[in-house]
C-alpha positions in Angstrom: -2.9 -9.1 4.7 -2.6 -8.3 8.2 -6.2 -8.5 8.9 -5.9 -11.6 11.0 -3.1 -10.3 13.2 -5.0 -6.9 13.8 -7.6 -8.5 15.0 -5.3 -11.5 17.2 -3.6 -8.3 18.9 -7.1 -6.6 19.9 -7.8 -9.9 21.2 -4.7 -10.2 23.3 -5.1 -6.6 25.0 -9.0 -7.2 25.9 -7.3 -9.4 28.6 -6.0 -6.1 30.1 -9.5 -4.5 29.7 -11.0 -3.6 33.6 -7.7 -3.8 34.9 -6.9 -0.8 37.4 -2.7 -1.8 37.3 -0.1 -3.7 35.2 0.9 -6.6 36.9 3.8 -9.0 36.1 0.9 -11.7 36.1 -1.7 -9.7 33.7 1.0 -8.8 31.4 2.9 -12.3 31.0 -1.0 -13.6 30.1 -1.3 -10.6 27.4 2.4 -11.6 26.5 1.9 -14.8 25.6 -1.5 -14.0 23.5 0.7 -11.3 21.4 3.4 -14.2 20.8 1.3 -16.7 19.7 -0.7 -13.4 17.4 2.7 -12.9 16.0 4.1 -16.8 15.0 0.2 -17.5 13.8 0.5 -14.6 11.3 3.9 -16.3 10.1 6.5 -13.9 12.6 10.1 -16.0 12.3 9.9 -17.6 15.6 13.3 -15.9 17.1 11.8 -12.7 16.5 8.7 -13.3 17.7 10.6 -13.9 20.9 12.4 -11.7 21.2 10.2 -9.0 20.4 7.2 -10.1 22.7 10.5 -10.6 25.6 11.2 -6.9 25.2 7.3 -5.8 25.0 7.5 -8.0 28.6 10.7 -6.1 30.2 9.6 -2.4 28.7 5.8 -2.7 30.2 6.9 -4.0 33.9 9.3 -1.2 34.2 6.7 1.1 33.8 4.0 2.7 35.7 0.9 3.1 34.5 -0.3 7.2 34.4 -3.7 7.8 36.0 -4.9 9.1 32.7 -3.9 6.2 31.0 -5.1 2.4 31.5 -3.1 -0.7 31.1 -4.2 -1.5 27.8 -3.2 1.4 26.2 0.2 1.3 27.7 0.5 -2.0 26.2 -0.4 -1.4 22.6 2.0 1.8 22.8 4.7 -0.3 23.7 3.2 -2.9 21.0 3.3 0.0 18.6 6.9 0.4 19.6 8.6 -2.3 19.5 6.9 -3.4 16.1 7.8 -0.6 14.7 11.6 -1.4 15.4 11.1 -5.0 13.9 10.2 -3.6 10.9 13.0 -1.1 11.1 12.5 2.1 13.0 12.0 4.4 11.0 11.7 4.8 6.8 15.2 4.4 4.8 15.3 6.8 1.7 16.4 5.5 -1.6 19.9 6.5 -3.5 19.7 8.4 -6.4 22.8 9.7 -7.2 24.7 9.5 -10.1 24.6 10.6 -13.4 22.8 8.7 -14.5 22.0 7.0 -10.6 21.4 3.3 -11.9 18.4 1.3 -9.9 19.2 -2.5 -10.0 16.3 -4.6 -9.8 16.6 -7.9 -8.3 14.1 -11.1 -7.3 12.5 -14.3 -7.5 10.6 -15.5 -10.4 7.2 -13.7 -10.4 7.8 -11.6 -6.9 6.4 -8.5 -9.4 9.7 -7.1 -10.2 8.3 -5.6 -13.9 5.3 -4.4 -12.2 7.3 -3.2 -9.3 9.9 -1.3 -11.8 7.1 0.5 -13.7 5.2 1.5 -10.3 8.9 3.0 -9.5 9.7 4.6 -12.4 5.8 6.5 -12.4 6.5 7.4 -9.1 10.0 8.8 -9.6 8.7 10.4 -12.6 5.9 12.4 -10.3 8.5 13.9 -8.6 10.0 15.4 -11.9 12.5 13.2 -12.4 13.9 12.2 -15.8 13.7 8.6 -15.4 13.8 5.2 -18.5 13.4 1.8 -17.7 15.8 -0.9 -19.3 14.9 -4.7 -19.9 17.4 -6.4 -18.7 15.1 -9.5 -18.8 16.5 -11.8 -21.2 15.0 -15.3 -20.6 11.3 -14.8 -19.6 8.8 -14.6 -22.9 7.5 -11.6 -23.4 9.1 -9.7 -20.5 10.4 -7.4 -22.6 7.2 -6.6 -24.2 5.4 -6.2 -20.5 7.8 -3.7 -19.5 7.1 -1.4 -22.9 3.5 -2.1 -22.0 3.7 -0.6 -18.4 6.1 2.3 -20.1 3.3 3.3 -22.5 1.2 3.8 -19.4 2.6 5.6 -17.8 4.5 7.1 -20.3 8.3 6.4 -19.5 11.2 5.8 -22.4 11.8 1.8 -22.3 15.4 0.8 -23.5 15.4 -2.6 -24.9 17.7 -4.6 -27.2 15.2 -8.0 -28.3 17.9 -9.7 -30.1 20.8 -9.1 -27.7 21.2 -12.2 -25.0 23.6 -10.4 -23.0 22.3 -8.9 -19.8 25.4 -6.7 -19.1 25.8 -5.0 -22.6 21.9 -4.4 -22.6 22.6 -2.5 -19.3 25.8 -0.9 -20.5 24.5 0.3 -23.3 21.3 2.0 -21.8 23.1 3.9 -19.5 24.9 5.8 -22.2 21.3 5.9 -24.0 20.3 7.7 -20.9 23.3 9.9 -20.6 23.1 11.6 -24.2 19.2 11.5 -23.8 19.3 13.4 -20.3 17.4 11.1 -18.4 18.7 10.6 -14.8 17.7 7.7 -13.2 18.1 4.7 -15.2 15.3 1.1 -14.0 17.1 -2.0 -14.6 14.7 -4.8 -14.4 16.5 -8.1 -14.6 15.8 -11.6 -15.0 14.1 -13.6 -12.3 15.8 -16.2 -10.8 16.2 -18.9 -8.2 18.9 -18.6 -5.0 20.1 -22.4 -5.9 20.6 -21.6 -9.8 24.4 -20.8 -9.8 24.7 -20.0 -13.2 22.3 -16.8 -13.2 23.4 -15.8 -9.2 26.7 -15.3 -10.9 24.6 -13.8 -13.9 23.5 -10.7 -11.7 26.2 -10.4 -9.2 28.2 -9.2 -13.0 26.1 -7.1 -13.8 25.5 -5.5 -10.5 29.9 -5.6 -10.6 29.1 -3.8 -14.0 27.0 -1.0 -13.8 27.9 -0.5 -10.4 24.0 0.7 -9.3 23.5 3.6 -6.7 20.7 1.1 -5.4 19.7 -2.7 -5.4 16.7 -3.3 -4.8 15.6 -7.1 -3.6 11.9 -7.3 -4.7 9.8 -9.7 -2.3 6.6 -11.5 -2.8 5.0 -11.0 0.5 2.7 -13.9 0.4 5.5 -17.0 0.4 6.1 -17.2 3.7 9.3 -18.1 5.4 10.7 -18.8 2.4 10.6 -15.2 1.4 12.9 -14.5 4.6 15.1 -17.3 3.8 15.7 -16.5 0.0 16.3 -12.6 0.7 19.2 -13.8 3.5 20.5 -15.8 0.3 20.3 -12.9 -2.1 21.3 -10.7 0.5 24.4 -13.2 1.0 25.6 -12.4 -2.6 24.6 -9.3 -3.8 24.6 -7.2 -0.9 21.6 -5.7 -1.8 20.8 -1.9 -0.1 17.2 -2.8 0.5 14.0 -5.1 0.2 10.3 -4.2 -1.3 7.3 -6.1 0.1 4.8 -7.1 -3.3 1.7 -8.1 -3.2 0.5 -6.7 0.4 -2.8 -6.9 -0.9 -3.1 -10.5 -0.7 -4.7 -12.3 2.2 -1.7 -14.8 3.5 -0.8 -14.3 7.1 2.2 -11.8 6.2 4.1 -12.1 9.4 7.2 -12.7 7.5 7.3 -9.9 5.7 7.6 -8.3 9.0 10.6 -10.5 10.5 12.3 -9.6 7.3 13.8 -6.7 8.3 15.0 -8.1 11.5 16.6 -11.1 10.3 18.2 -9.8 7.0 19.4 -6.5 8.8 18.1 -4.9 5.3 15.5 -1.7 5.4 12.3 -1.9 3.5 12.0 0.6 1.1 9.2 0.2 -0.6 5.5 -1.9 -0.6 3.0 -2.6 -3.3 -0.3 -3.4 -2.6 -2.0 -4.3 -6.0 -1.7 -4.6 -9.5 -2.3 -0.7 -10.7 1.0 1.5 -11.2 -0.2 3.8 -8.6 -0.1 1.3 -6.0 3.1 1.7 -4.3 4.0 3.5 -1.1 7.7 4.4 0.5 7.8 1.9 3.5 7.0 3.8 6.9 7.7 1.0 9.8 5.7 3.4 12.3 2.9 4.2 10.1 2.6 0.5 9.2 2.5 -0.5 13.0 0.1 1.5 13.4 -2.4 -0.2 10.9 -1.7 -3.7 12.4 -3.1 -1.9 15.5 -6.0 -0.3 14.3 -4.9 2.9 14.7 -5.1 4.1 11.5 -2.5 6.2 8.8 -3.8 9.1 8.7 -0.4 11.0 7.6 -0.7 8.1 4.3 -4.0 9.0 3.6 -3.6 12.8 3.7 -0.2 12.4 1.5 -2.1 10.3 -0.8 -4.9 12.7 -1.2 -2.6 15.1 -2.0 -0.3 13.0 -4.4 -4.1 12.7 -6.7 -6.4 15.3 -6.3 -6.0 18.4 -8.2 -5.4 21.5 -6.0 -7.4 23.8 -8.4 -10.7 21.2 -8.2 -10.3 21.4 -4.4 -10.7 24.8 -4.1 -13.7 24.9 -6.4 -15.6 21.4 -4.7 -15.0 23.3 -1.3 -16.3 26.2 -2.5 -19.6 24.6 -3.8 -19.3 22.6 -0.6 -19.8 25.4 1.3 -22.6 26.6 -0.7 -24.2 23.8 -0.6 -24.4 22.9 -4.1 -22.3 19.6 -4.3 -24.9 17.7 -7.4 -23.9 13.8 -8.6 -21.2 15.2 -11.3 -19.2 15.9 -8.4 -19.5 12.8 -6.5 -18.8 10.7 -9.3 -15.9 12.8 -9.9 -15.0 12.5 -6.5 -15.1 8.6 -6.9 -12.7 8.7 -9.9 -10.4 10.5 -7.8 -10.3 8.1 -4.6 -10.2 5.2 -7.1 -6.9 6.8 -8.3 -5.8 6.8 -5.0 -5.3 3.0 -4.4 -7.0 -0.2 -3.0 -10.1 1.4 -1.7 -10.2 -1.0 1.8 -6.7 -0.4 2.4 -7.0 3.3 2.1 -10.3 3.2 4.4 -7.8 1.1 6.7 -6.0 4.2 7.3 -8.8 6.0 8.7 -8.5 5.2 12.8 -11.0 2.5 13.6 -11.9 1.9 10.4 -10.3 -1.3 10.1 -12.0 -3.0 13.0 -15.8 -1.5 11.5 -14.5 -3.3 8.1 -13.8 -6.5 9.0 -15.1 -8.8 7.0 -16.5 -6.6 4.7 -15.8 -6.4 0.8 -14.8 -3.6 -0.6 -13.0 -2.6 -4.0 -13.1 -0.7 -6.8 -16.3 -2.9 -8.5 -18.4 -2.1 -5.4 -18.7 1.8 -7.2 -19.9 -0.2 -10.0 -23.5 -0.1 -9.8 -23.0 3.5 -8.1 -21.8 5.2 -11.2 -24.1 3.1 -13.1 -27.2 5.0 -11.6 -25.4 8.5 -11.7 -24.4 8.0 -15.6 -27.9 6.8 -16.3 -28.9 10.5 -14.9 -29.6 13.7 -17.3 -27.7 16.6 -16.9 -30.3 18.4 -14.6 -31.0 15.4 -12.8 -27.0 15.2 -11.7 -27.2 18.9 -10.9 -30.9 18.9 -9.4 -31.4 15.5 -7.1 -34.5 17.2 -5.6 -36.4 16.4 -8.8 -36.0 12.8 -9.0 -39.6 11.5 -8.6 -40.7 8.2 -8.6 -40.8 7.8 -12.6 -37.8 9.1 -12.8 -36.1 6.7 -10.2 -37.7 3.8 -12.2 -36.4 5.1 -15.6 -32.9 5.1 -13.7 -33.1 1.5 -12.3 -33.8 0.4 -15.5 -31.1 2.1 -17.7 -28.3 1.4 -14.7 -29.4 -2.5 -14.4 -30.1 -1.9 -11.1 -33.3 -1.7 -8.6 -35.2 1.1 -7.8 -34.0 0.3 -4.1 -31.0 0.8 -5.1 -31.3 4.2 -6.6 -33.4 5.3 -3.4 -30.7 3.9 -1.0 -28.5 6.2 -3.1 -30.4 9.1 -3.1 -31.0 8.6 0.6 -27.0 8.3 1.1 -26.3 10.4 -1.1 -28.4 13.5 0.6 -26.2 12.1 4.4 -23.2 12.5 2.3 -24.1 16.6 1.4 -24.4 17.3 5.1 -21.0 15.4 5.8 -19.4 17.2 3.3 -20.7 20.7 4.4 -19.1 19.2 7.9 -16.0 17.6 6.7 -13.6 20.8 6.7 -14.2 20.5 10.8 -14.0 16.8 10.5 -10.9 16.5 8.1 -13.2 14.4 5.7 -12.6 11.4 8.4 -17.0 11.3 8.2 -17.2 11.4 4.1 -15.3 9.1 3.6 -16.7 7.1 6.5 -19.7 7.4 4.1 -18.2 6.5 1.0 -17.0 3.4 2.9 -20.6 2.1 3.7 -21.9 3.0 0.6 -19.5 1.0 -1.5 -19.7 -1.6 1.2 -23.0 -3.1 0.6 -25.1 -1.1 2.3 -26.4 0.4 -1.1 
């Protein structure tokens, strides 16, 4: 989403490229190339000023080190003061209570039902007891979306079909909850329109009701200003404790979602960045700064990593690693693992400089397509022995993968770069594999 600002910014600080000192004329130029960056990509307008007015006053009062050149100052005080629009620093959620009662709130389709069962699978990672109620009342075939996401990722659902009322359908799942043992309880409500008075009055009951340790406003990143205008209505009557950014993955400009903080005086907790359930990450202002700069999110990546592979399969892939013996089972099993992990262009987005070499380049889950298709058409000694794939063999591959026999070479070629980067990546921290997974899923195949 922030593609086009990332590469706006980078613009902007070429103009301080060469130059041996920050001067007050240099830096209003550079200024006024990050302000126009930030209301292009959709920035409210007052922010945007006063933002780039403070990025202004912080870089002419101060000198420039030897070491470091004017550029670089600038996008560290960039990197700063974005990272206070958006906040400051990341806002933990309340979960106290017994049960602690998470109230979700929103726009018709921000991705509230979505965004409940993301929460509810990751709360439940963490070992929490957690059910999800269907407070949804009016939309068809909410209620059976929300049992749907619960089978997934297998989380009680509470839901009464017949009842109408909201605020007994809550009621009544929180003492489900409490002689069940379950101790978070994800009330997913009905979405609903700022200027509909009847169901504003609807939630602010039920949020009087159940009296929730958190109220969650969820956001649908791509609409704009009216996303900041609608969560300053909501914010007007609920009082909500904090906002979560949908859809991230999309490709509108997304500047409001980063005045939203600033002009709602609301943290964001949470952002979603595509449809799957593990798609979801706590909101990190800094870390997020960081990516609009190109600098990477390495600390994401590595807590992702950790969040989906297996500890135990680590050990043993390192081990064959270091003998050298990494075969195609491994790989592919690698690929099911990063695949769990997220958007795959986001995540290589994390890596530094990674977004800049991407640019422009399409890469998701369906470029492994044809991949896997040539390793699954493989025989078991063909996965574990690559070194005996011949010509005839290749062609028989090709065939049964629908794919050419270019293809399978370009694999085999990449595929022998990727041993060596993986015998190297423990020195590397893996920032060179997966440098290689991202060429080879993105067209270069």
């Amino acid at each position: 989403m922030f593609e086009n600002l990332s590469g706006k910014l980078d613009r902007a600080f070429k103009t301080l490229k060469g130059q041996g000192k920050i001067t007050e004329i240099n830096v209003a130029t550079t200024v006024k190339e990050i302000r126009r960056a930030l209301i292009d990509a959709d920035v409210n307008y007052k922010v945007a000023k006063d933002v780039t007015d403070r990025i202004k006053a912080e870089a002419l009062g101060r000198d420039v080190l030897i070491s470091v050149s004017p550029g670089q100052l600038l996008t560290k005080i960039v990197s700063e003061e974005l990272t206070q629009m958006m906040g400051g620093s990341k806002v933990d959620m309340d979960v106290k209570g017994d049960p602690a009662v998470i109230l979700i709130s929103g726009l018709q389709g921000s991705g509230k039902t979505t965004f409940s069962g993301k929460l509810a699978r990751m709360l439940k990672s963490q070992g929490r007891q957690v059910m999800l109620t269907a407070c949804d009342i009016y939309r068809p075939a909410a209620i059976d979306q929300l049992k749907v996401l619960g089978e997934q990722i297998e989380v009680d659902v509470y839901a009464e079909p017949e009842n109408k009322n909201a605020i007994e359908i809550a009621n009544n799942a929180i003492k489900h909850a409490k002689a069940n043992g379950k101790k978070i309880v994800i009330v997913d409500t009905a979405g609903r329109l700022a200027v509909d008075e009847v169901m504003m009055q609807e939630i602010e009951a039920l949020k009087e009701a159940v009296n929730p340790s958190e109220t969650l406003f969820v956001v649908d990143s791509m609409t704009g200003q009216d996303a900041v205008n609608t969560a300053k209505t909501f914010n007007e009557r609920l009082d909500f404790d904090g906002v979560v950014l949908t859809k991230l993955d999309g490709d509108s400009r997304g500047g409001a979602a980063l005045s939203i903080r600033t002009v709602v005086e609301k943290p964001i907790k949470y952002i979603s960045t595509g449809e799957k359930m593990e798609a979801i990450d706590v909101f990190h202002p800094d870390r997020m700064a960081n990516r609009i700069l190109g600098m990477g999110d390495v600390v994401s990546l590595v807590e992702k990593a950790q969040q989906s592979f297996d500890e135990e399969e680590a050990k043993k892939l390192n081990k064959k690693i270091r003998q050298n013996k990494f075969d195609f089972d491994d790989f592919l099993s690698q690929l099911e693992q990063i695949k769990k992990m997220g958007n795959l262009k986001d995540l290589m987005g994390m890596i530094p400089g990674m977004g800049k070499a991407l640019k422009g380049i399409d890469i998701d889950d369906d470029s492994f397509k044809p991949i896997e298709a040539i390793i699954k058409s493989m025989t078991k000694d063909e996965r574990a022995n690559p070194e005996i794939l011949n010509g005839s063999r290749r062609k028989r591959i090709a065939t049964g993968s629908g794919t050419s026999i270019q293809q399978v070479n370009n694999l085999m070629k990449q595929f022998a770069d990727m041993r060596k980067m993986m015998k190297a990546m423990n020195k590397m921290g893996g920032k060179r594999a997966m440098s290689g997974l991202a060429n080879m899923a993105g067209g270069r195949r």
